[in-house]
Every structure is written in C-alpha cells, then in structure tokens.
N, CA, C and O atoms as a GROMACS GRO file, in nm:
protein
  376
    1UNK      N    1   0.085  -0.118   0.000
    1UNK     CA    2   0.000   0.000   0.000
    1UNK      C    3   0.089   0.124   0.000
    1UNK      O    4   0.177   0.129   0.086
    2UNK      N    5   0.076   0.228  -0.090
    2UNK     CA    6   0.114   0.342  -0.124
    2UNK      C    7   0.076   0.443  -0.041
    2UNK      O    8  -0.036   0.492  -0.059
    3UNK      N    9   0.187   0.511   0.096
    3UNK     CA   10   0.119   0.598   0.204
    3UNK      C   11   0.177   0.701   0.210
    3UNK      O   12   0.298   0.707   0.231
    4UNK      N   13   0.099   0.805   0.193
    4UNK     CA   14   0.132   0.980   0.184
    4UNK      C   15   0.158   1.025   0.322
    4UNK      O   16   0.057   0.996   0.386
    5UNK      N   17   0.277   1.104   0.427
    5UNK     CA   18   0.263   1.107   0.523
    5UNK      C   19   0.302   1.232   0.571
    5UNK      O   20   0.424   1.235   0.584
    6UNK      N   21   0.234   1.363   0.610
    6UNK     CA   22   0.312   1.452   0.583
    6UNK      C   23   0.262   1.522   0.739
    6UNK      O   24   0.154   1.518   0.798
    7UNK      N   25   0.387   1.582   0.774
    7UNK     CA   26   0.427   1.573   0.920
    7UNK      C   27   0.436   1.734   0.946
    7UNK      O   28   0.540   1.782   0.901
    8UNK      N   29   0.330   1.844   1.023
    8UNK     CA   30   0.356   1.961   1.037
    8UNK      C   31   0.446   1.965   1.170
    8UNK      O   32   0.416   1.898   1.269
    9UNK      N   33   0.571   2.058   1.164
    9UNK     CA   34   0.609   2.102   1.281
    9UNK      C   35   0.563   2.219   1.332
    9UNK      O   36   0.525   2.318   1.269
   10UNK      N   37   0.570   2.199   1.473
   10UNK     CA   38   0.557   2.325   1.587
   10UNK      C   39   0.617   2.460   1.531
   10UNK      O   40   0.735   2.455   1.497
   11UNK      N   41   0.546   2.583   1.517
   11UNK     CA   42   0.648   2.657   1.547
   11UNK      C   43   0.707   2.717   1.607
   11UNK      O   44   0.661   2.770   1.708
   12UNK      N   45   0.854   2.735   1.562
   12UNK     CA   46   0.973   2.780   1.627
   12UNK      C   47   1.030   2.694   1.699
   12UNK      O   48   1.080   2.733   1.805
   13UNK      N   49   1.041   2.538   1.659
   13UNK     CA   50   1.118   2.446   1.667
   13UNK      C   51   1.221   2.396   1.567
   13UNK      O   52   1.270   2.283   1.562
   14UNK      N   53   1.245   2.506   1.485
   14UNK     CA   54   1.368   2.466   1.395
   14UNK      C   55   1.479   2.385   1.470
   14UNK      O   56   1.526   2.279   1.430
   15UNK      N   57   1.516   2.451   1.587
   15UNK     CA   58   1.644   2.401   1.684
   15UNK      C   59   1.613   2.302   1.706
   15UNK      O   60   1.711   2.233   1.678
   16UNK      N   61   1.483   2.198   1.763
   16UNK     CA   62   1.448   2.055   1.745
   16UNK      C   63   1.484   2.006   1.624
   16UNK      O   64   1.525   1.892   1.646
   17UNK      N   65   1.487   2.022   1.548
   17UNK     CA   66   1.459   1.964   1.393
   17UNK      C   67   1.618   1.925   1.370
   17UNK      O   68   1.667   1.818   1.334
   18UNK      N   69   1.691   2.073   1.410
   18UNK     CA   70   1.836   2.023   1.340
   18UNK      C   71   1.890   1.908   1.474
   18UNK      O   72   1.955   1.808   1.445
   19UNK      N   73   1.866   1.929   1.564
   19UNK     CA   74   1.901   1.879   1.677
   19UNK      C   75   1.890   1.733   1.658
   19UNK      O   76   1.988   1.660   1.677
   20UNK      N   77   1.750   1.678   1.612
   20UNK     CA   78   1.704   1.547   1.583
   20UNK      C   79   1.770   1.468   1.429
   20UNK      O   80   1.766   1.348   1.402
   21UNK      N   81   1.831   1.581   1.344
   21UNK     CA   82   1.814   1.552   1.222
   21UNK      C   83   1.878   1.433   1.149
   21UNK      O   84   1.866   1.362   1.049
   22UNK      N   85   1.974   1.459   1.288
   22UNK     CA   86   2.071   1.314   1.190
   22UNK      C   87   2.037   1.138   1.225
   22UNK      O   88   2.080   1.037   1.168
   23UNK      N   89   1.927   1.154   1.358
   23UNK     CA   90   1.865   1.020   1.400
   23UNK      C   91   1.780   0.999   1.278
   23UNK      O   92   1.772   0.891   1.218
   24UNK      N   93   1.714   1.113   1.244
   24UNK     CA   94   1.623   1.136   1.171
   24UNK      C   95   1.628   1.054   1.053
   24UNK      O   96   1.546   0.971   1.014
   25UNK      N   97   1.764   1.100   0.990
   25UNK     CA   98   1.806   1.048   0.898
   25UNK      C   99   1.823   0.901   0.854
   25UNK      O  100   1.780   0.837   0.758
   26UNK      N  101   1.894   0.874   0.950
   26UNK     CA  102   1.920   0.737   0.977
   26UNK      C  103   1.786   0.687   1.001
   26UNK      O  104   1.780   0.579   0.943
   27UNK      N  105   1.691   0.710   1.050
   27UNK     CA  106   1.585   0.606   1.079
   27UNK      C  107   1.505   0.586   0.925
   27UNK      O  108   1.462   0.475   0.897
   28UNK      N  109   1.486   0.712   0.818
   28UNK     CA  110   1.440   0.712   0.730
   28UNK      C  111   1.464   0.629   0.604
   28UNK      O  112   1.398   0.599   0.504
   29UNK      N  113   1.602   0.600   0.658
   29UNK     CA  114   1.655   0.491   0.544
   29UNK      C  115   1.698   0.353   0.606
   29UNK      O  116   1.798   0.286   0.586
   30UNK      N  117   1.598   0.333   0.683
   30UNK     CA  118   1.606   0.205   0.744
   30UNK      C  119   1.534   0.103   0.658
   30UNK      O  120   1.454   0.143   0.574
   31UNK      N  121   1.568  -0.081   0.682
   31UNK     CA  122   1.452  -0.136   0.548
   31UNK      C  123   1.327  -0.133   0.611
   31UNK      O  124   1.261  -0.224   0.561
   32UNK      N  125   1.260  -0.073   0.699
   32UNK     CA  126   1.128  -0.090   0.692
   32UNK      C  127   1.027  -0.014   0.643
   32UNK      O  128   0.904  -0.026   0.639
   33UNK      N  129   1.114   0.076   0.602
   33UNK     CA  130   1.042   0.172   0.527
   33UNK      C  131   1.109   0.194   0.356
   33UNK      O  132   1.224   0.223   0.324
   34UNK      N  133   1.000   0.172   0.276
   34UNK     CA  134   1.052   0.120   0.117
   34UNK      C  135   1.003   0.280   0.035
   34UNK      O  136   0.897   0.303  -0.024
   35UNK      N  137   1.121   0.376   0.057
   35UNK     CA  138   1.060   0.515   0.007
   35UNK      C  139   1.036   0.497  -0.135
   35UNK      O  140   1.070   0.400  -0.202
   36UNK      N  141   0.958   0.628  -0.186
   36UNK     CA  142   0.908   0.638  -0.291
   36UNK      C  143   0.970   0.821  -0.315
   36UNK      O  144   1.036   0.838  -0.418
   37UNK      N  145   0.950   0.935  -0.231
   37UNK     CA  146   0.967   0.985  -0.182
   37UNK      C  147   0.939   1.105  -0.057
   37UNK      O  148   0.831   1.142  -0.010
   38UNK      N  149   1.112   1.161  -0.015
   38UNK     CA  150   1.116   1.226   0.126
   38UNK      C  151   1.181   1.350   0.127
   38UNK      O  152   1.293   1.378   0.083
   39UNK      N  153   1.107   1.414   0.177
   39UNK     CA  154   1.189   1.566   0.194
   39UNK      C  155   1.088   1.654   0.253
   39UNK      O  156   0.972   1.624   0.281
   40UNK      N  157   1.157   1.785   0.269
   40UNK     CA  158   1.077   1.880   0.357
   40UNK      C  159   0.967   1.999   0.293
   40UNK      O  160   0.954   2.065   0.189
   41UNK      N  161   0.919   1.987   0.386
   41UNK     CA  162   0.795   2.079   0.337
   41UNK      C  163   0.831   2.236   0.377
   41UNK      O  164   0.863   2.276   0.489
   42UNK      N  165   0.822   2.290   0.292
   42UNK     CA  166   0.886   2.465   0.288
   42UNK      C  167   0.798   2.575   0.294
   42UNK      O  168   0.711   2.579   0.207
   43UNK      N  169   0.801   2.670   0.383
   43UNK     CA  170   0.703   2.771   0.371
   43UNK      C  171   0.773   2.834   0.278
   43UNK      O  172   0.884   2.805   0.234
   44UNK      N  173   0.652   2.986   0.232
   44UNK     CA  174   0.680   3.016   0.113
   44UNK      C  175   0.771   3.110   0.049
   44UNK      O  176   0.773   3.173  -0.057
   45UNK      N  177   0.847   3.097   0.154
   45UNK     CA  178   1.000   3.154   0.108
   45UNK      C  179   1.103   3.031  -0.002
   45UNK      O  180   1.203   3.039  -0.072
   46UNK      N  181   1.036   2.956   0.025
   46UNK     CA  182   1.153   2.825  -0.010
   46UNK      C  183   1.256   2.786   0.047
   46UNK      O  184   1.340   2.713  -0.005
   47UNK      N  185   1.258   2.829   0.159
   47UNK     CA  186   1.386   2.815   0.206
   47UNK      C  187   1.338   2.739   0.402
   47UNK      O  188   1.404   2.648   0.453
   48UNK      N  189   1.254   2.786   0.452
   48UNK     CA  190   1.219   2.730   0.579
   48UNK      C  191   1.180   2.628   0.600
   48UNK      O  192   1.072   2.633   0.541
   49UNK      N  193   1.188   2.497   0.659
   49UNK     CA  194   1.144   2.383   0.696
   49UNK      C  195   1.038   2.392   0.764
   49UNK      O  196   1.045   2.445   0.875
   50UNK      N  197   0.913   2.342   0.717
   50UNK     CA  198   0.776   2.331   0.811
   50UNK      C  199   0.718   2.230   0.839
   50UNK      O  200   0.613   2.217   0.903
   51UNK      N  201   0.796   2.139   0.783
   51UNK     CA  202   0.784   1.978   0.821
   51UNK      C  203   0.822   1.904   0.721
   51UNK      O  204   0.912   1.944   0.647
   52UNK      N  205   0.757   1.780   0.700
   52UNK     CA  206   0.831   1.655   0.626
   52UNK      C  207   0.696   1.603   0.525
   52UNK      O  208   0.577   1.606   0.555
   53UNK      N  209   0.740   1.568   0.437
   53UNK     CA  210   0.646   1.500   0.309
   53UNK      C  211   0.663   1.373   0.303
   53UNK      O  212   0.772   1.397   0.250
   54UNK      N  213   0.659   1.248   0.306
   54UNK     CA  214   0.715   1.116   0.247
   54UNK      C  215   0.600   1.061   0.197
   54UNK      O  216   0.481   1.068   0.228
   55UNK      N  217   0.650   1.018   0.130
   55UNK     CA  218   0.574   0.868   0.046
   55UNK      C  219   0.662   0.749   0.028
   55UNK      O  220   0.777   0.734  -0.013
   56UNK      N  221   0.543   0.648   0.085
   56UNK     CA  222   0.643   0.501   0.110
   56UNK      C  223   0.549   0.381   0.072
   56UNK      O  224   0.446   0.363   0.008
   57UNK      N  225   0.616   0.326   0.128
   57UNK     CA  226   0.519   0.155   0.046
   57UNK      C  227   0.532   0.097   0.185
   57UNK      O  228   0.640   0.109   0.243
   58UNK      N  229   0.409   0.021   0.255
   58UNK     CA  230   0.404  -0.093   0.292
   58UNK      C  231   0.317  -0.158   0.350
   58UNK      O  232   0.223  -0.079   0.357
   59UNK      N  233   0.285  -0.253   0.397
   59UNK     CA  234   0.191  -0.355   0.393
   59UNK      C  235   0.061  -0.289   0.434
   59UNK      O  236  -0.046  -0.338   0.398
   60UNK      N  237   0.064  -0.226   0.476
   60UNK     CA  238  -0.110  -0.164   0.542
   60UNK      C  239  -0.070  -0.018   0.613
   60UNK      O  240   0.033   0.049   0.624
   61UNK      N  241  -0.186  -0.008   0.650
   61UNK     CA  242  -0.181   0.110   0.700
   61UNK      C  243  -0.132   0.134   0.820
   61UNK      O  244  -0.062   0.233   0.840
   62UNK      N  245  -0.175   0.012   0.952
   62UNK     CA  246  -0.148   0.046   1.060
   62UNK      C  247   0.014   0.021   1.061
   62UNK      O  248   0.087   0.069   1.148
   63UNK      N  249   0.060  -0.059   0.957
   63UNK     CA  250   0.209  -0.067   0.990
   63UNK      C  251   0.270   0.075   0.975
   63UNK      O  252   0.358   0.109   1.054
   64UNK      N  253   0.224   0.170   0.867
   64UNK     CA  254   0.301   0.256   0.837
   64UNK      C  255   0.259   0.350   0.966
   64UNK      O  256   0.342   0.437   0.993
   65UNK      N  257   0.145   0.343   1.046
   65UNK     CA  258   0.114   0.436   1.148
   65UNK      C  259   0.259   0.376   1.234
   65UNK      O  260   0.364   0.440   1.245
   66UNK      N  261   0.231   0.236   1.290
   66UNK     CA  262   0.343   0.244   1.373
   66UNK      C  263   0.493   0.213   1.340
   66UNK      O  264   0.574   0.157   1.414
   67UNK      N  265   0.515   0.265   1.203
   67UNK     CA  266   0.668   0.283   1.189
   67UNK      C  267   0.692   0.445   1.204
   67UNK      O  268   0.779   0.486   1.281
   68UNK      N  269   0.622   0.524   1.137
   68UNK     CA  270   0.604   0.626   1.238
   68UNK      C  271   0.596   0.730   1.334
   68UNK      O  272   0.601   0.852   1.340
   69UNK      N  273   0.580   0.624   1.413
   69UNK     CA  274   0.554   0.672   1.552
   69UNK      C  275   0.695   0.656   1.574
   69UNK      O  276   0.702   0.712   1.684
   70UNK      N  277   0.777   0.631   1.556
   70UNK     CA  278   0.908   0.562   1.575
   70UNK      C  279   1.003   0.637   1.529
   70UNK      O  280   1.121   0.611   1.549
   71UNK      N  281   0.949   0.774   1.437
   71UNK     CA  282   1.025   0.886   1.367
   71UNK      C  283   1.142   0.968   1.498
   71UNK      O  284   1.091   0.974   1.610
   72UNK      N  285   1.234   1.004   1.490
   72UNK     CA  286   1.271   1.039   1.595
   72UNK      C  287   1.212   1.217   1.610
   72UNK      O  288   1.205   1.298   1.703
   73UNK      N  289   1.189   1.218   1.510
   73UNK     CA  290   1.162   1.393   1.470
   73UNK      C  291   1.023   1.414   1.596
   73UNK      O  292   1.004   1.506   1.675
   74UNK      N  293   0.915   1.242   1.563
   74UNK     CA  294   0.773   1.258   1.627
   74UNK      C  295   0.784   1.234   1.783
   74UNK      O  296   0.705   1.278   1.867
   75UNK      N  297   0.953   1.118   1.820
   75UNK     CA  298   0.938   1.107   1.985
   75UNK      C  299   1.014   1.229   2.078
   75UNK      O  300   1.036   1.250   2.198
   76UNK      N  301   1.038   1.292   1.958
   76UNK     CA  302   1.157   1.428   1.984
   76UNK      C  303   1.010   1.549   2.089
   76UNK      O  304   1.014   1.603   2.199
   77UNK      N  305   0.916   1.544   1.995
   77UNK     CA  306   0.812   1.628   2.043
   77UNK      C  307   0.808   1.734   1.911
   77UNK      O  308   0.750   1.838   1.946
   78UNK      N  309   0.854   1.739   1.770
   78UNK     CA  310   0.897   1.816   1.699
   78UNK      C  311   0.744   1.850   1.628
   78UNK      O  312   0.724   1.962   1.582
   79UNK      N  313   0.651   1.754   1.622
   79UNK     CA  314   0.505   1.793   1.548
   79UNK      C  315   0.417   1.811   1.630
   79UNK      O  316   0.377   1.747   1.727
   80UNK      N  317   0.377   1.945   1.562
   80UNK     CA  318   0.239   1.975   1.557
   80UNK      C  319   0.098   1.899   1.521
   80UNK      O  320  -0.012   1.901   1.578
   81UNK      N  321   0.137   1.841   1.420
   81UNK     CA  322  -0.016   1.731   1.349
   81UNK      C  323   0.115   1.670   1.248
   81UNK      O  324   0.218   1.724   1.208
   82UNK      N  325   0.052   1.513   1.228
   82UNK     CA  326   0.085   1.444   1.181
   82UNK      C  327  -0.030   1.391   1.064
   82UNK      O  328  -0.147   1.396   1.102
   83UNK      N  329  -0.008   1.349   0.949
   83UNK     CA  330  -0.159   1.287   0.892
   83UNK      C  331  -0.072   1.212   0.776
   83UNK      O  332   0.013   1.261   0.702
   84UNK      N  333  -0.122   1.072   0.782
   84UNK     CA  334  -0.103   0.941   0.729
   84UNK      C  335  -0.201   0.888   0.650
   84UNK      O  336  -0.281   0.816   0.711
   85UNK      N  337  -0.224   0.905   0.509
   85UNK     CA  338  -0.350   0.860   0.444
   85UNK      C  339  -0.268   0.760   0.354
   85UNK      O  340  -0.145   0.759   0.350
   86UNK      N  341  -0.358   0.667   0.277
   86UNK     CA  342  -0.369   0.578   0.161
   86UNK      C  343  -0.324   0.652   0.046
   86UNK      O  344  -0.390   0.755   0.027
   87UNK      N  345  -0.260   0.638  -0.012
   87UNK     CA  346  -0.231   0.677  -0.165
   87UNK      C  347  -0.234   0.612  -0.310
   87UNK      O  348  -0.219   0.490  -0.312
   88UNK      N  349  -0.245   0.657  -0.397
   88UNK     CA  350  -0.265   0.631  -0.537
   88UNK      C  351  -0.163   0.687  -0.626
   88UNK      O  352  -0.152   0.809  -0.613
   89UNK      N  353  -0.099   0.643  -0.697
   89UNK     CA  354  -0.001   0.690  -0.806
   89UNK      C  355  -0.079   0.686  -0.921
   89UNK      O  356  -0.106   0.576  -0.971
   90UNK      N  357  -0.130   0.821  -0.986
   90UNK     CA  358  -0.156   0.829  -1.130
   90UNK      C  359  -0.097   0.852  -1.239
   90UNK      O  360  -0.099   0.797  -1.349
   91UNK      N  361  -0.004   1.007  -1.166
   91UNK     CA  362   0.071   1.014  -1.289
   91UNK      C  363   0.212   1.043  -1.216
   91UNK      O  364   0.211   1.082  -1.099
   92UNK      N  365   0.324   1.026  -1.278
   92UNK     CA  366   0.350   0.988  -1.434
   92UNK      C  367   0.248   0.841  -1.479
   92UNK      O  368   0.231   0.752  -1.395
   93UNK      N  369   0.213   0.836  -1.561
   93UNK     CA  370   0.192   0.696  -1.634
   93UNK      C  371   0.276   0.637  -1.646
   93UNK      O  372   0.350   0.705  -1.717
   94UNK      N  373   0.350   0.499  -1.610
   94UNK     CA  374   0.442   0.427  -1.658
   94UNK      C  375   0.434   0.276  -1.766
   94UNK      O  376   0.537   0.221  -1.802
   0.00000   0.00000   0.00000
C-alpha cells in the first residue's frame, strides 16, 4: 500500500529539527520503510522547513502508522499534526 505522510512542525522548533536531524536520517533509510519519496515541506519563502512530506510503500496502514511513531523527529516532540493517508499513483503513467 502506497502511504502519503506529511508531518507539520511546531512553530519555532527549527532548533528541534536540526538537533534530531541526523537520528532522523538514519531512521528514514532504514529497510522498513521502502521510500518512494522524502523531503521537507517549505514555507513560502523556499527556504524554511515546516515539516516533512514522504511517500512510502508498505503492507497496510497500521504498519506505516506504527513505523512512524518511531520517527525520531515525532518522539523528539517536533510535530504539531501528523496525517497518514492511503495513496494512489496516477501520474507519471508508466
């Protein structure tokens, strides 16, 4: 299953973010999570971090809830709202 997961931070927790970033890292490219893709969500300067975007693959839903939960960014205290839906790939057409 194809899961959209996009993660608002608190603001004025940038200093969390870099603080967490490199667990962060490392947990994101772990095998239990099969990316599609990951990166940050930017206010509209382009340049500020306001949280995280991913798209990933795996077996259901509740797995991807509790892989997760397991983000270090989310046990850090770094979000505001979190939201994990089902996804669909239309386009590109391949």
């Amino acid at each position: 299953m194809l899961v959209g997961v996009m993660c608002f931070d608190k603001p004025g927790h940038v200093e969390l973010r870099m603080k967490t970033r490199e667990e962060h890292l490392d947990w994101i490219q772990s095998p239990n999570i099969e990316l599609k893709y990951a990166g940050p969500m930017l206010s509209d300067d382009g340049e500020t971090s306001i949280g995280s975007l991913i798209i990933a693959e795996f077996a259901d839903l509740a797995t991807a809830r509790a892989v997760f939960a397991e983000d270090p960014y989310n046990k850090a205290g770094l979000f505001e709202r979190v939201v994990i839906v089902p996804t669909r790939k239309v386009f590109p057409v391949e």
